[in-house]
N, C-alpha and C positions, 0 to 999 in steps of 0.2 A: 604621162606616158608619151613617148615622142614616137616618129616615123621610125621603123627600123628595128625597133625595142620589139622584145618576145614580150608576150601577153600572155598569163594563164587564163584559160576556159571560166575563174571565178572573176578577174580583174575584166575578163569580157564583159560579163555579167553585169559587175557592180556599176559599169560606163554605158550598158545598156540603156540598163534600169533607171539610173541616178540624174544621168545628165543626157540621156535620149542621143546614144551616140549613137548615128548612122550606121559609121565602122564596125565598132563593134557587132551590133545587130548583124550585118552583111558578113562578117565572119565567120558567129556563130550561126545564122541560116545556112551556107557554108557547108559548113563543120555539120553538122545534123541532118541537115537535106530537109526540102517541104514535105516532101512525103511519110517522114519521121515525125515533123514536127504536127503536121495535119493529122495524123494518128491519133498520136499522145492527146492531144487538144480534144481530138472527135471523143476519146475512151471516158477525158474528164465531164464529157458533158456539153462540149463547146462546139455543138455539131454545123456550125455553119462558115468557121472559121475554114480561114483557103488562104494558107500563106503559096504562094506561083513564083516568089522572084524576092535576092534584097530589094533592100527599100530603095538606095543608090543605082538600081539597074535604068537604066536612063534606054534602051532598047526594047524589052522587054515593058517599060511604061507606055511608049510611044505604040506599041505592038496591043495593046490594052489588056496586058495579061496583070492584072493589078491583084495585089495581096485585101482581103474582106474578112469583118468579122460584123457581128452587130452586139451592140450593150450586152446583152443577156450572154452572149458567150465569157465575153471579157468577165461580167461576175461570177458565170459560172468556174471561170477558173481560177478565181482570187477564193472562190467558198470554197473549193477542191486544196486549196493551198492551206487555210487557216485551219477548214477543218482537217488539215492532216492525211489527206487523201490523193493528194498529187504525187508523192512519193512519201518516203519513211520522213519519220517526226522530225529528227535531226534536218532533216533536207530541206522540209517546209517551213521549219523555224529559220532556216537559214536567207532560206526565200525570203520570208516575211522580214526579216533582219535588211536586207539590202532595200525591199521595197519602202522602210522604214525609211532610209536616209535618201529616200527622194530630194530634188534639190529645187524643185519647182513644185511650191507651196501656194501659188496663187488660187488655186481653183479650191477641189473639196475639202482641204486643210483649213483656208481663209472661215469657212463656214461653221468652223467647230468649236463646241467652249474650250475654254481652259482645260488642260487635263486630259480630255479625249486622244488618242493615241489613232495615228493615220495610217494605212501601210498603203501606199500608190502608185500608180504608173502615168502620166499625163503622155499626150500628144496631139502633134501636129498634123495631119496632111494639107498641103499645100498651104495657102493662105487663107482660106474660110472654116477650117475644120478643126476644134479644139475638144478633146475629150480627157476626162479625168476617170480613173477605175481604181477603187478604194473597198480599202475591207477596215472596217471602223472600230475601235473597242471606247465605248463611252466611259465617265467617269464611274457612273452608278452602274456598270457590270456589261448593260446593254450592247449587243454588238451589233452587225449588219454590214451589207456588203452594197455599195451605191455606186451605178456608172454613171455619169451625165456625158451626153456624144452631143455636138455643138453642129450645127452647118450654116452655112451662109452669112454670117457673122463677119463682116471687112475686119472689124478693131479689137484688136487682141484684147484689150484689157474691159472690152465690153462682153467677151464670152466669157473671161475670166467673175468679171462680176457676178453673172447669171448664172454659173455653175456654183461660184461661194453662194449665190442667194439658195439656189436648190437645196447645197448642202442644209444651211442653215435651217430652211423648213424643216428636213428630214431629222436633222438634230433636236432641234425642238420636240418633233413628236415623239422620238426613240428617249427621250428625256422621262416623258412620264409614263 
């Protein structure tokens, strides 16, 4: 996609999701409004989420009006999604189809055997903060929904490690 190119609401989506686009994000924040989107979030269960601004508002950060959620919301609305509760079945599979093709596989993917199927969202704030939210389907049936949220951590591929190793335990035990 270049500068200037029309963008459909699903190709927002899938740049969102995929490759953690800023852009994107700040478009369709945008296009929705916080207030829309704080709803929908609070209806699914994700009652502490507080989108206030895109994520690019460089004004509004400095002003400390900063977007929050914590782990348990973030699952709450990956289980709202898988269990088909987020919107109609169609919609959620669709969901889960994009968050399939994540493209930053370091964290709770790295943790998972063979086989296991990941549907995720990772991210960044600033430079200490690395967080991975998954909704998991094991090989032997098992599923689950696991956030791991990173803080203070300088070296990226040292929270990367620590969130594969969480998976990992979590894997094991969802195993038997």
């Amino acid at each position: 996609m270049r500068v200037g190119q029309k963008a459909s609401v699903r190709d927002l989506l899938e740049l969102m999701i995929t490759v953690s686009s800023n852009l994107a994000t700040d478009i369709l924040i945008e296009r929705v409004g916080p207030a829309r989107a704080n709803a929908t979030a609070h209806a699914l269960g994700a009652d502490s989420i507080l989108v206030l601004r895109g994520v690019e508002d460089g004004v509004a950060y400095r002003a400390g009006r900063n977007n929050t959620t914590t782990a348990r919301d973030l699952g709450a609305l990956l289980a709202a999604i898988a269990e088909h509760r987020a919107a109609s079945r169609v919609a959620c599979d669709s969901m889960l189809a994009i968050l399939g093709r994540q493209h930053f596989t370091e964290g709770i993917p790295a943790g998972l055997p063979p086989g296991a199927r990941v549907y995720h969202k990772t991210g960044w704030v600033g430079q200490v903060v690395y967080h991975d939210a998954a909704y998991v389907e094991m090989p032997g049936g098992r599923r689950y929904v696991l956030v791991v949220t990173t803080g203070g951590i300088q070296l990226d591929t040292a929270a990367y490690h620590l969130v594969a190793d969480v998976s990992r335990i979590i894997s094991a035990t969802a195993s038997h």
